[in-house]
C-alpha positions, 0 to 999 in steps of 0.5 A, spaced: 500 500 500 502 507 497 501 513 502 501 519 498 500 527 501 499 532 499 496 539 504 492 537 509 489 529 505 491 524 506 489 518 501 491 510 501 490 506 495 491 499 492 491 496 486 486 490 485 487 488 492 494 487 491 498 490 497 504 494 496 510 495 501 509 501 505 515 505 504 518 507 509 521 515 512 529 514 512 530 514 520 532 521 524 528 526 518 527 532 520 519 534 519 517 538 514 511 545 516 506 545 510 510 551 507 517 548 507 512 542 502 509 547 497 516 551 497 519 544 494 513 543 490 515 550 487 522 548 487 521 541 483 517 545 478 521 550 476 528 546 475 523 541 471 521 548 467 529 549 466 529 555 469 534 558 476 532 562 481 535 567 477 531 566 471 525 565 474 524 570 480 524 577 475 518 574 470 513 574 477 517 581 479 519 578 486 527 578 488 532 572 487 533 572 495 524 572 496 525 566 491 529 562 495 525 564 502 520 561 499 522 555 496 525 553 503 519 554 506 521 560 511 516 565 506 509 563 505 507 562 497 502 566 497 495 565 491 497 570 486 504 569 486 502 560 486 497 562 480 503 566 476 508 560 477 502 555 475 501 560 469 509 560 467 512 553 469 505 550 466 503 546 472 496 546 472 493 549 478 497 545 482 501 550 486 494 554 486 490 548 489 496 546 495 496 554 497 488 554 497 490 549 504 495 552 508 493 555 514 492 562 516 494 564 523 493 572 525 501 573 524 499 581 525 496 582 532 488 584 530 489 591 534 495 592 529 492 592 523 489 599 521 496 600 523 501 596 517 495 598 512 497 605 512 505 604 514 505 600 507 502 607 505 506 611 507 511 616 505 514 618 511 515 614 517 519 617 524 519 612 530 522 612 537 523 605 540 526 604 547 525 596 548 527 592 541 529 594 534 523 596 530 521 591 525 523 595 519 530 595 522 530 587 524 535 582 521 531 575 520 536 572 526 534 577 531 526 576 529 527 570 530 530 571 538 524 576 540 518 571 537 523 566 541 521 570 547 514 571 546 510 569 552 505 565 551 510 560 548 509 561 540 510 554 536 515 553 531 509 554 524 507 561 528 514 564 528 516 562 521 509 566 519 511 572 523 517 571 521 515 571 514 510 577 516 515 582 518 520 581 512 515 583 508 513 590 512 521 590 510 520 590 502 516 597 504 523 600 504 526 597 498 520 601 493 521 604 488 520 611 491 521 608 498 518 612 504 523 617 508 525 614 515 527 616 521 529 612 526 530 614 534 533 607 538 534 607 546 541 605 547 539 600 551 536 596 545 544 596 542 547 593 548 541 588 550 544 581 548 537 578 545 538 571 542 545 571 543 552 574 541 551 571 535 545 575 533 547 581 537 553 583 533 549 579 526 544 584 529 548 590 530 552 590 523 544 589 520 544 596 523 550 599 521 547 597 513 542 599 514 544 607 518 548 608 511 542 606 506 539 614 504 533 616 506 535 613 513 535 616 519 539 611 525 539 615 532 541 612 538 538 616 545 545 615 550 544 612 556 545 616 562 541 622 561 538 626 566 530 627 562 528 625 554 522 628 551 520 620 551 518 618 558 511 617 556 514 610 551 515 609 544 511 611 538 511 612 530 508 617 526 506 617 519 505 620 514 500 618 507 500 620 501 494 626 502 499 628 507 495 626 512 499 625 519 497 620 524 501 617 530 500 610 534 502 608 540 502 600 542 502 597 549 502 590 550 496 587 548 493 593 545 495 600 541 492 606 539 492 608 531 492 617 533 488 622 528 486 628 532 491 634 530 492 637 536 495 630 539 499 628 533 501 635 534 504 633 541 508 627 539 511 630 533 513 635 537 516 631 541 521 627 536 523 634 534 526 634 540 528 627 541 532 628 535 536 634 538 537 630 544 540 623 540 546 622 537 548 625 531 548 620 525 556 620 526 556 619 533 550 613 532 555 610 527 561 611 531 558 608 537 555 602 533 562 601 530 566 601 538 560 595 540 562 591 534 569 592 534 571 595 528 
């Protein structure tokens, strides 16, 4: 008797009543998520059409590196990209059909979600954190070290999504007309050794890239100081394309997406000041470089 599988069904079947061998899983074999399946799925197909990674990521406008996230299972297939592979490699549905049985959990908290709608959006984006990296600033280990920290415990399929969730918030910065962004960061966060030595410094030269990229502010807010213009917590302001401004302000399992003038106002008023009382991004640069070393 054969078992075959695909997303979520499982069949058996013989032939005639005659029963065939069971084929057996080779000992030891790591378990696959049901992402890592339909990336080797796309994998197989596109070496049977002939094409590399190279060759195949340009034709569905995605990039090389997105391309190999998702044939190893670390970025979800999502249905619109499934049906231009199918049309492209002649699949006939196939990937369409595996995609339609992946599971959805909420990788975006429900009272975040008003807010990475107009992120995507926006045209400037100006934020001030005093516990973790900002997303758009987290390099993949780093993540992976805070979604490790997470409280309830989140399992291994839940991390991968959000993992997956954030690297795409990321592609917002690589547009073609990429949003103005500042970046206000507590000292704090850059000693802090989340995940380990090797994610720290993977972390810290992730920052350093990332404070020479143009349209990038980084600052660090030095420890040691006597008052900020933050006590009250960290925020982020937006700016649409109507040059609506808004601001959101987080909690831990709540946030509040702000539109009144007057308040946004007030906080935007107060980066201004934060940015006078950070370093400068020469002396961000400079600090980061005697964290690492260099």
């Amino acid at each position: 008797m054969y078992e075959f599988t695909t997303i979520r069904v499982w069949g058996k079947w013989g032939i005639y009543g005659r029963m065939a061998p069971r084929k057996r899983r080779p000992p030891n074999k790591k378990k696959s998520n049901p992402f890592q399946s339909v990336g080797a799925q796309l994998a197989l197909f596109r070496a049977a059409a002939g094409y590399t990674q190279a060759q195949l990521a340009p034709m569905v406008i995605i990039s090389q590196a997105k391309l190999e996230s998702i044939e190893q299972g670390r970025r979800p297939l999502t249905l619109s990209l499934a049906q231009e592979f199918d049309r492209i490699l002649d699949t006939k549905g196939a990937l369409e059909v595996a995609v339609s049985y992946l599971p959805e959990p909420d990788v975006i908290p429900v009272w975040a979600v008003e807010f990475v709608e107009f992120e995507r959006e926006a045209i400037a984006i100006s934020s001030f954190q005093n516990q973790v990296a900002p997303g758009m600033l987290q390099s993949e280990s780093y993540m992976r070290a805070v979604f490790h920290n997470d409280i309830p415990t989140l399992s291994d399929e839940e991390i991968e999504f959000r993992v997956s969730a954030r690297l795409e918030r990321q592609e917002i910065l690589q547009r073609k007309v990429p949003p103005i962004t500042s970046f206000i960061l507590s000292e704090a966060i850059v000693r802090d050794r989340i995940g380990g030595d090797e994610v720290y410094r993977s972390q810290l030269r992730h920052l350093r890239r990332m404070a020479e990229v143009p349209g990038i502010a980084i600052q660090i807010l030095p420890l040691g100081r006597t008052a900020h213009a933050a006590l009250d917590g960290p925020f982020v302001l937006l700016e649409t394309p109507e040059n609506d401004h808004l601001a959101y302000a987080e909690t831990q399992r709540g946030s509040q997406l702000i539109y009144a003038p007057n308040d946004v106002s007030i906080l935007r008023h107060k980066y201004a000041m934060l940015r006078t009382q950070a370093l400068n991004h020469e002396e961000t640069g400079d600090l980061l470089d005697r964290l690492l070393g260099e």
